[in-house]
Each structure stands twice: as structure tokens, then as C-alpha cells.
N, C-alpha and C positions, 0 to 999 in steps of 0.2 A: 396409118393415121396416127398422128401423134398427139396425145391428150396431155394440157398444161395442169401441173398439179400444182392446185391453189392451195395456199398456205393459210389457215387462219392464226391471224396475230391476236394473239388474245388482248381484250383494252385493262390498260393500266389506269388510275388517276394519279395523277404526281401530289404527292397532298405536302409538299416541300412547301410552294407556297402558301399554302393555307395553314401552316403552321406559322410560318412569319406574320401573316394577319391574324392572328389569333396572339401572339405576344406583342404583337403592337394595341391591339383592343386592352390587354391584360395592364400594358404599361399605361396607355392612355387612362383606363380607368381606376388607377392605385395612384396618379397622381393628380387627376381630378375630382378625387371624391374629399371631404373635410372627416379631417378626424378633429376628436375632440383633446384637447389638449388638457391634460388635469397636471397642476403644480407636484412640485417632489416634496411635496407636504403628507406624513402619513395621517390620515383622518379616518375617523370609523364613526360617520354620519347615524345621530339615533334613525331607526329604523318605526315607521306610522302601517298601519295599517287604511286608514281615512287619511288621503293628504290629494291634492289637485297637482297636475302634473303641469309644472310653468320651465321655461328657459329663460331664464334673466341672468347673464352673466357681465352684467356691465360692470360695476364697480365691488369687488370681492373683498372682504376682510376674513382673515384664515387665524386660528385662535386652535393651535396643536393642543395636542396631551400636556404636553410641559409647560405650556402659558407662552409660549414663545406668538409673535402676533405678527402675520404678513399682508401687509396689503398689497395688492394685485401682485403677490409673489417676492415681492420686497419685502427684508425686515425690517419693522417697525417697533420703537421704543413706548410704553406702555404712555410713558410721561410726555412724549411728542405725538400723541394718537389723535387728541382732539384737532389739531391744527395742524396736520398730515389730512385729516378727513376732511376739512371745512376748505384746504387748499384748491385739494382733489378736486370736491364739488366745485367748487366756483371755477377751476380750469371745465370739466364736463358738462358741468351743466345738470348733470342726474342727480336726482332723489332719491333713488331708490340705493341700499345698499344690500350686498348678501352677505351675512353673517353664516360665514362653515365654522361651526364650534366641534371640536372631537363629542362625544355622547361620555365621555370622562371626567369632563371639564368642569368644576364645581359651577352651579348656576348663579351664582353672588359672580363670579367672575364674567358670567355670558351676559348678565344685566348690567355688570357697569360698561363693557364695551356697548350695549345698549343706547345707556344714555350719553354717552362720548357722542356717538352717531348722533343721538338726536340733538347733542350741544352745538355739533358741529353742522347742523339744517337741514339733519337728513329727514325726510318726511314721512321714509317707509324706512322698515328693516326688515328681510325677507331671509329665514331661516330654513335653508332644502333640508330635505330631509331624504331617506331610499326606501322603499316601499318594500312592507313583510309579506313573503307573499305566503 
């Protein structure tokens, strides 16, 4: 009598594929996620303890360490400011403006771009601030 000798194949998982869906998930989601995009402007925002946490980034005016002044990332001339702003508004439409001043920046300087904004119709000026924690 002749007995057949069964081989056991031991089971494999091939994880070749699952490695391909797992860099496709990877890609998919590092190009569908938004990052926030912050200007090559160095600013070091004074620091609140008590402040409300808002996302308003519509119309931005950036006011560096050295008085240099950008809006929406553009340089802007101190003496073309008001009617740079009043342009703005009226192509946007927005009222609101954010004011990112360095926490260096003398504040006689952060109130006249102030009232530039408010010459120019803006209704709000919204000054972010980074939370101490």
C-alpha cells in the first residue's frame, strides 16, 4: 500500500499590494489636505493670553520690523497706502481688513496704518494676535 505524503504549504499574505494602496492613500491625502500658506514676511505677532480664536484672512496688510508694508503679500509704498486700500475695497467688496504688525513695531506707526484703513472705508481692522500659553 502506498501512502501519498501531503505537503503542507504554509500560507503567505503577499502585502506587495497593500503597500501600493497604502502610498496611494498617502499621496492622495498630502494632496488633498490645505495647508496654510503664511507670506516670507518675518513677523513675531505680540503674544494675549485672553483673545477669541477667528480665521479671517481676506484682506491682509503686513507692517514688518523695519516699516516695510505689504499687502496681500505685495509691496506697498507708505504714501500710496490709502488708495492701494480704498482700490482693494471697492474691487472686494470687504470691510474687514487684518492688520499683522511685528509686536516691535512702534504703535504711532500701527495707528496711522489704522487710520489709512479707516480713510480708505474700512469698517473693521482686525489685529491676530498667537496665544501664550
Amino acid at each position: 500500500m502506498q501512502f501519498r505524503i501531503k505537503r503542507y504549504i504554509k500560507p503567505v499574505i503577499n502585502i506587495a499590494s497593500l503597500v501600493d494602496v497604502l502610498f496611494l492613500l498617502l499621496i492622495f491625502f498630502m494632496v488633498t489636505s490645505a495647508f496654510v500658506e503664511q507670506p516670507n514676511i518675518k513677523l513675531e505677532l505680540p503674544a494675549t493670553r485672553h483673545s477669541e480664536v477667528s480665521r479671517v484672512e481676506r484682506t491682509v496688510l503686513t507692517l514688518s520690523r523695519d516699516g516695510q508694508l505689504f499687502l496681500k503679500e505685495k509691496p506697498v509704498d507708505k504714501q500710496n497706502l490709502e488708495k492701494e486700500l480704498r482700490r482693494l475695497m471697492l474691487d472686494t467688496g470687504d470691510e474687514v481688513l487684518v492688520l499683522k504688525a511685528d509686536k516691535m513695531v512702534p504703535y504711532g506707526d500701527v495707528v496711522d496704518i489704522m487710520d489709512y484703513a479707516k480713510g480708505a472705508g474700512f469698517k473693521k481692522v482686525v489685529a491676530p494676535t498667537i496665544m501664550e500659553e
